[in-house]
C-alpha positions in Angstrom: 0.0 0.0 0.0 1.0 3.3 -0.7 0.1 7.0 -1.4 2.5 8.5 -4.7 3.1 12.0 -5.2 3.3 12.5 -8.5 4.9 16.6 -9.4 5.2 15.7 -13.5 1.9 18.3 -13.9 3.3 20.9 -11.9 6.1 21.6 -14.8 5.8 25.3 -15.5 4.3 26.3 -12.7 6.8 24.8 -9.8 10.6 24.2 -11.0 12.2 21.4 -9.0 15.1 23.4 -7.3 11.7 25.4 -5.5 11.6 22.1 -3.4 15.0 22.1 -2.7 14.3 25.7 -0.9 11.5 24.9 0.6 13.5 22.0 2.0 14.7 23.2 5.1 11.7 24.7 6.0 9.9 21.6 6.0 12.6 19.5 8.2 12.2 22.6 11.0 8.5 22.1 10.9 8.8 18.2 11.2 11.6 18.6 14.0 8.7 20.9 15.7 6.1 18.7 15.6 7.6 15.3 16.4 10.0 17.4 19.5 6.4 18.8 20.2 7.8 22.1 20.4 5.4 24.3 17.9 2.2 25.5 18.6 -1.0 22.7 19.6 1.6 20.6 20.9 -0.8 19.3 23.8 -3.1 18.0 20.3 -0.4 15.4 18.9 -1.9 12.3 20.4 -2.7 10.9 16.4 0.7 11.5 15.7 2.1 8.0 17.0 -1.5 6.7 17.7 -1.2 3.8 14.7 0.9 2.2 17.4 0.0 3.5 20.9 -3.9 3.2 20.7 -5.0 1.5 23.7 -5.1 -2.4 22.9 -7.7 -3.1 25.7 -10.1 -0.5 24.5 -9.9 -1.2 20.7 -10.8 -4.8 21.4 -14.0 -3.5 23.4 -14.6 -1.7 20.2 -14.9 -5.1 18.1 -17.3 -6.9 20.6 -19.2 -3.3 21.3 -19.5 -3.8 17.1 -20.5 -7.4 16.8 -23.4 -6.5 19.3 -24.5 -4.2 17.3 -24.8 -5.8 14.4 -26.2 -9.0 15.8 -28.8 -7.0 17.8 -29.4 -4.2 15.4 -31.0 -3.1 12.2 -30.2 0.5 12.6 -27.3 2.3 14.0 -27.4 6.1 14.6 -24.5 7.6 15.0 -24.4 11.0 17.1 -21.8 13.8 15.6 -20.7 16.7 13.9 -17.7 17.4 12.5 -14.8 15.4 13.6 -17.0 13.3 15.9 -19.0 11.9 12.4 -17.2 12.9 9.1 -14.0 10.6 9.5 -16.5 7.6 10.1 -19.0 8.5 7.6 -16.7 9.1 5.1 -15.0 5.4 6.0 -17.8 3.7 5.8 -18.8 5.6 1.9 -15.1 4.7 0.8 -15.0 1.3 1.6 -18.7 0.3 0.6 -20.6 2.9 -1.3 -22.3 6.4 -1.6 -25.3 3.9 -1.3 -24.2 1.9 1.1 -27.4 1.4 3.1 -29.5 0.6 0.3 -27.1 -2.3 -1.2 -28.3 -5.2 1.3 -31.9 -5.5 2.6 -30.3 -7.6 5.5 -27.3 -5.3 6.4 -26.9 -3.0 9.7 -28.0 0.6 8.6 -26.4 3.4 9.4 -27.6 6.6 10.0 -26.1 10.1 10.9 -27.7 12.7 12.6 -26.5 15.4 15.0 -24.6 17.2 12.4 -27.2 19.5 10.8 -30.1 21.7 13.0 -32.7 20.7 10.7 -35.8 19.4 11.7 -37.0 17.8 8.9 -34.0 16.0 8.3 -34.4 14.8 12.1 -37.7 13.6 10.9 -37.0 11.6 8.0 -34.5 9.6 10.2 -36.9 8.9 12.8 -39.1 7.4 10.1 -36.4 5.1 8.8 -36.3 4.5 11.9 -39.5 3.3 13.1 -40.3 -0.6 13.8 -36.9 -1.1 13.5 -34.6 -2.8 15.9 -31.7 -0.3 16.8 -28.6 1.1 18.4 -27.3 4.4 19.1 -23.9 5.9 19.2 -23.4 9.6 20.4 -20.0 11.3 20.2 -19.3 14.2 22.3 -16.4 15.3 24.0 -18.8 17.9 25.8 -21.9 16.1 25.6 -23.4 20.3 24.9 -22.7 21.0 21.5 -26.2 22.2 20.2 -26.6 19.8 17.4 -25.6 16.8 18.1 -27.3 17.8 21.7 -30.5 18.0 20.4 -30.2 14.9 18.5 -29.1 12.7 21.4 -32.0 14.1 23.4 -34.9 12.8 21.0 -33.3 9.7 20.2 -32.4 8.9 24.2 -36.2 9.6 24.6 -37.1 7.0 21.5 -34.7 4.2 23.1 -36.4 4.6 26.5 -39.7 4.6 24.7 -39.0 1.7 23.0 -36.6 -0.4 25.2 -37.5 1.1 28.9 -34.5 2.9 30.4 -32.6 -1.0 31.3 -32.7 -1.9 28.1 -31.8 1.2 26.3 -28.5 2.0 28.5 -27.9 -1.7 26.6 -28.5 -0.2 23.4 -26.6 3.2 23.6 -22.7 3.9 23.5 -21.3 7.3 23.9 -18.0 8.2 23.3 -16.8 10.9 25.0 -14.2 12.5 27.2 -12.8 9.6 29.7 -13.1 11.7 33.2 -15.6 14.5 32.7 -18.1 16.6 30.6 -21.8 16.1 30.7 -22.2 13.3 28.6 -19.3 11.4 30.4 -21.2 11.8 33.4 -24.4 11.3 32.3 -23.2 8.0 30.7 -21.8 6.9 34.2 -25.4 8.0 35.5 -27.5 6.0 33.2 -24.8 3.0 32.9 -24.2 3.2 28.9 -20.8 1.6 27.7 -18.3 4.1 26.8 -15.3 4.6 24.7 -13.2 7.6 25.0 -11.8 10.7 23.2 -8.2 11.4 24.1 -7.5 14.7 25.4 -4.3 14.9 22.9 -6.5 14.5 19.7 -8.7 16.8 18.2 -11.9 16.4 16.5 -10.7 15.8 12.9 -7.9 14.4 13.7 -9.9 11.6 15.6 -10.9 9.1 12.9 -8.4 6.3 14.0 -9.7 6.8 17.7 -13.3 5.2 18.8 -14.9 8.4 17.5 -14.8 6.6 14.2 -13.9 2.8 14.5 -16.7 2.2 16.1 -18.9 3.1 13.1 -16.4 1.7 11.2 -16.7 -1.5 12.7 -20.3 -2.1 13.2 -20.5 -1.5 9.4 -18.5 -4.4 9.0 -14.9 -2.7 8.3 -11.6 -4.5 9.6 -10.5 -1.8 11.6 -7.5 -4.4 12.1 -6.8 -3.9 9.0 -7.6 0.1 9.0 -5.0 0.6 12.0 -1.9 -1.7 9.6 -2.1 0.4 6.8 -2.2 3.7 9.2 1.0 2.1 11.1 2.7 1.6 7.4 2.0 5.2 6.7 3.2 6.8 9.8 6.6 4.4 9.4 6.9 5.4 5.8 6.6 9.3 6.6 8.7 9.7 10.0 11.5 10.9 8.2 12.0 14.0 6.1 13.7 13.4 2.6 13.3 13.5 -0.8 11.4 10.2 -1.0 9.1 11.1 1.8 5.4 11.4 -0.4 3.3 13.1 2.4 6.2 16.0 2.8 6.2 16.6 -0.9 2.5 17.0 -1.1 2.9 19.5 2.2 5.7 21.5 0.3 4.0 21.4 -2.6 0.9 23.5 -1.1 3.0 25.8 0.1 4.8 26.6 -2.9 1.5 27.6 -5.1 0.2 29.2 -2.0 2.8 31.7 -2.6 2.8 32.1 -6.0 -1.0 33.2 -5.3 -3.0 29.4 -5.7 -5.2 30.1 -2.7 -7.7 27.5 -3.4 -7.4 23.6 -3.5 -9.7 21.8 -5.5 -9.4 18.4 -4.5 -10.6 15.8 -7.2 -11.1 12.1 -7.5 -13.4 9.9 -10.0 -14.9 7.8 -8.1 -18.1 8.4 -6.4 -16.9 7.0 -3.2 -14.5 9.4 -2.6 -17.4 12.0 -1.8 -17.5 12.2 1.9 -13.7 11.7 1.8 -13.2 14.8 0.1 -15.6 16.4 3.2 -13.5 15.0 5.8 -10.8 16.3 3.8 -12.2 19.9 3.6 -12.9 20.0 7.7 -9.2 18.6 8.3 -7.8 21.4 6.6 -9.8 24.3 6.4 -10.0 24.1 10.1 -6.5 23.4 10.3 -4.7 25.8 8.1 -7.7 28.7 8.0 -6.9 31.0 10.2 -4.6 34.8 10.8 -6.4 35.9 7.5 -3.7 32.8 5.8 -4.9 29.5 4.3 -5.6 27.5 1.2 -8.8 26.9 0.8 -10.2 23.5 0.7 -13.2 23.1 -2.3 -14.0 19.6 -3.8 -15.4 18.2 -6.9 -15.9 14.4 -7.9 -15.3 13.9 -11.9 -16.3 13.1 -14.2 -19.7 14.6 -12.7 -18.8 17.8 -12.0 -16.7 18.4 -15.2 -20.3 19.3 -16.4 -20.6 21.5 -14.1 -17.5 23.2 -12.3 -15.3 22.0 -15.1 -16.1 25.1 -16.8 -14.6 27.5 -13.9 -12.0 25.4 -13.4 -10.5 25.3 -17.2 -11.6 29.1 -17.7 -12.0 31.0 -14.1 -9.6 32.8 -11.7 -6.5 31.5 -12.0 -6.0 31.6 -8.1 -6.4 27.6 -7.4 -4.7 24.0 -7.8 -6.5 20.6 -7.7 -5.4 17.7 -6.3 -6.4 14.6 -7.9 -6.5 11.3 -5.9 -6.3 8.1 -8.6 -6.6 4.7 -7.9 -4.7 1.9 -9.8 -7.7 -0.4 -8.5 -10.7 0.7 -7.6 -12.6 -2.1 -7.0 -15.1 -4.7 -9.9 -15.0 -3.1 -13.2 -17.4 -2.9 -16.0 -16.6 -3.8 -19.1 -18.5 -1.7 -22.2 -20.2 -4.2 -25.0 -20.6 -3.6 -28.8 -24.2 -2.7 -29.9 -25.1 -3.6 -33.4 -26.8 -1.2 -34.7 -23.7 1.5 -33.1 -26.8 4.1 -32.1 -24.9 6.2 -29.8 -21.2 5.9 -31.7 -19.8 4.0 -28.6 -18.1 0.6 -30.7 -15.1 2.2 -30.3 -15.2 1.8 -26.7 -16.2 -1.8 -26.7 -14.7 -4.9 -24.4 -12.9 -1.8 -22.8 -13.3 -1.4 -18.9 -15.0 1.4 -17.4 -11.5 1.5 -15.1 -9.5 2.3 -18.3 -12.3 4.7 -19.8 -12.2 6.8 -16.2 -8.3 6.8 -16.6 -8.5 8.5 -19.9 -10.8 10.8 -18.8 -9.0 11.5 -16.0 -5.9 12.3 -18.2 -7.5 14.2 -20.9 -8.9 16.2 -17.8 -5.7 16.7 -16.8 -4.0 18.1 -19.7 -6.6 20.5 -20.5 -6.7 22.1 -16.6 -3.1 22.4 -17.2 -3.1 23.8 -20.5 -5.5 26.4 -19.4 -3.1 27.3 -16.4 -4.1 25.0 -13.3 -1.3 23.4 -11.6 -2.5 19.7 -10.9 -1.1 17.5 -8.2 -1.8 14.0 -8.5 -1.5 11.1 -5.9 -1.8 7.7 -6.8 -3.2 4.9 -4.1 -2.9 1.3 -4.6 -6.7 0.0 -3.4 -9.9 1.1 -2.3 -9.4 -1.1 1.0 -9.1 -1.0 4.5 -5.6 -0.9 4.7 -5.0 1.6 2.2 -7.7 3.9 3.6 -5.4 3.7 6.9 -2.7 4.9 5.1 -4.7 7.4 3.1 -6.1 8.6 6.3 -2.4 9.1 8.4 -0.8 10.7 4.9 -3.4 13.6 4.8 -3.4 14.1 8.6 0.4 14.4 8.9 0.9 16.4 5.7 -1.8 19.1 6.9 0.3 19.0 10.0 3.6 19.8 8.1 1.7 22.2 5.8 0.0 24.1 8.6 3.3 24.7 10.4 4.9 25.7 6.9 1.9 28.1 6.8 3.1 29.8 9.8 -0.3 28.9 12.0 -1.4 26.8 14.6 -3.2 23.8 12.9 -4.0 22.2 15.8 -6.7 25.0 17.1 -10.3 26.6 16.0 -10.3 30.4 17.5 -13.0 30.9 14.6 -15.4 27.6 15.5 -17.3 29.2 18.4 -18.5 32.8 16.8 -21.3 31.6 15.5 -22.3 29.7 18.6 -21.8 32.7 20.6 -24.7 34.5 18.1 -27.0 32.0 17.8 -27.3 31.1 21.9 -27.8 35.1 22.2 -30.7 35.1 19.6 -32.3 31.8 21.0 -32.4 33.5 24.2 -30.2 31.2 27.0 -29.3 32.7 30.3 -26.8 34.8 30.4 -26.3 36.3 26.9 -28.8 38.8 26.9 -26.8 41.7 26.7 -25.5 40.2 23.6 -28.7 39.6 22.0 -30.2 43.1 22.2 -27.3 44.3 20.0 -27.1 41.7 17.5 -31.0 41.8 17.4 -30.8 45.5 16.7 -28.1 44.6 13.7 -30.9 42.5 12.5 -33.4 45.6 12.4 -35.9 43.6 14.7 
């Protein structure tokens, strides 16, 4: 397994000897984060957590899991953020955008918590209905308003349904491991818990429980998931010229400065949709911040070449993609011959669909680059659980690296709890009512 940086599209825009000078840079920022020196230093718990997770707790995990899916139709997992996208995304990769809809007898999983809408609240309750379920809540708090709100219908339909003994059997929360009110309220009611270390932020958390428990109720071998994150974080503990993850970070940095502010990361296959999400939190909320930062957009091709493709190939000249390739993404599809030729396609026939995507990829390529967009490209071996560890670990330490190289903290979100600040004022809670008559006069009401 392995992630490949591949530089041969960013000729003309990036001359090789640029590396060289960033070189230096890039070995001071990976002495500061593995001598834990630089700023967020108390957040580096994912940095060696492929080897140090705790053993006794991840085999909890895998019998937490098993329950599930032996006592289970329905699994709702409780999040926002970092405490849903890494595992969401997991599950999409390594089964399918449509992943609950492919097996009429396979655990469903459903997210909620991550959105304030009611109506989406409501059309997961009816999925829900008659069925036989589990929940899953991740909090560190146990207060943030969404996923608050969630946990507090869905704790009343598992009492309804179960009575309170047999929902605590039913409900897991992972949260902080000492205190918080979901931590306490968990020891209160008796629900097994899993825990968030203190040392790991939110999106950064995806090889914790916050999303291997998902992970593995859907059926994933998180075994599997933590060996290809171990590989990674041995193949990128070293700075040098053949270290993948550093080149991608330097690379970032490079076109930052010559004015490519925005990052279009691009794959062509569907299940790389809530990847490129996860991918967006991990670094917008990472590298966003001091007025500095790339920012993180997404596009999955060849769908949103009808679409996007247009600004991309003819727009502001101010962005980059990032295209992620697969050498084997998974059953193919091969074309057949028609006879009557209606739509012109013979040409393609007895050709994969694999091999049709690659040249689409490749004439895409060419043509973003002709029309001035500097295109990264890294290649993965599998769409598996092993490579997705790897996958995983490569993006987390390279935003690390490139956040550093950015000159900001990556490891904090000053900018996360403005909005919260607003919104608490305007619903009216105790004690921001100051705060609430001036933004309501901002408002005009």
């Amino acid at each position: 397994m392995a992630v490949k940086f591949q530089d041969k599209y960013l000729n003309g825009f990036v001359k090789p000897e640029e590396f060289d000078h960033v070189s230096r840079e890039v070995e001071l920022c990976h002495d500061i984060l593995h001598q834990k020196s630089g700023a967020g230093n108390d957040f580096l718990g994912w940095l060696n957590l492929p080897f140090d997770y705790d053993k006794e707790e991840f085999a909890r995990i895998k019998k937490a899991a098993e329950k599930i899916r032996n006592d289970s139709e329905v699994l709702v997992v409780i999040g926002i953020g970092g405490s849903y996208l890494g595992a969401r995304a997991a599950i999409e990769f390594l089964g399918s955008p449509y992943y609950n809809n492919l097996d009429s007898n396979k655990l469903k999983i459903y997210f909620v918590g991550n959105n304030i809408s009611g109506s989406y609240l409501n059309q997961i309750l009816a999925l829900c209905k008659d069925k036989e379920m589990s929940v899953n809540v991740i909090s560190k708090s146990g207060t943030t308003t969404e996923s608050a709100i969630a946990f507090r219908v869905f704790k009343e339909l598992m009492e309804e349904k179960y009575g309170k003994e047999g929902a605590k059997e039913r409900i897991y929360a992972t949260t902080d491991k000492a205190r918080g009110t979901l931590k306490n309220l968990s020891t209160a009611e008796g629900y097994e818990t899993f825990v968030i270390p203190d040392d790991v932020g939110g999106r950064f958390s995806v090889l914790t429980a916050v999303g291997l428990l998902p992970i593995a109720a859907a059926g994933y071998d998180i075994d599997k998931l933590m060996l290809g994150a171990q590989k990674a974080c041995t193949d990128f503990a070293a700075p040098g010229a053949d270290n993948d993850c550093y080149r991608y970070a330097a690379a970032r940095n490079i076109l930052y400065r010559k004015g490519k502010t925005t990052e279009i990361m691009a794959c062509y296959e569907p299940s790389w949709q809530m990847m490129n999400e996860w991918y967006k939190q991990l670094y917008g909320e990472s590298e966003g911040k001091d007025q500095k930062g790339i920012f993180p957009a997404s596009v999955i091709f060849s769908t949103d070449l009808h679409s996007m493709g247009q600004f991309i190939q003819d727009g502001n000249r101010n962005l980059f993609e990032t295209v992620v390739s697969f050498k084997n993404a998974g059953e193919d599809y091969f074309v057949k011959a028609d006879e009557n030729n209606f739509d012109g396609l013979n040409f393609l026939a007895d050709q994969p669909m694999s091999e049709i995507n690659k040249k689409a990829m490749q004439g895409t390529i060419l043509a973003h680059v002709s029309g001035g967009v500097p295109n990264i490209v890294l290649e993965a071996d599998a769409m598996d659980e092993e490579n997705l560890g790897y996958i995983i670990y490569f993006f987390e330490k390279a935003c690390a690296i490139s956040g550093y190289m950015l000159g900001v903290n990556p490891f904090n979100q000053p900018g996360v709890e403005d909005y919260k600040v607003n919104m608490f004022a305007l619903l009216g809670k105790p004690g921001y009512e100051e705060h609430r008559e001036e933004l309501l006069k901002k408002l005009g009401e």
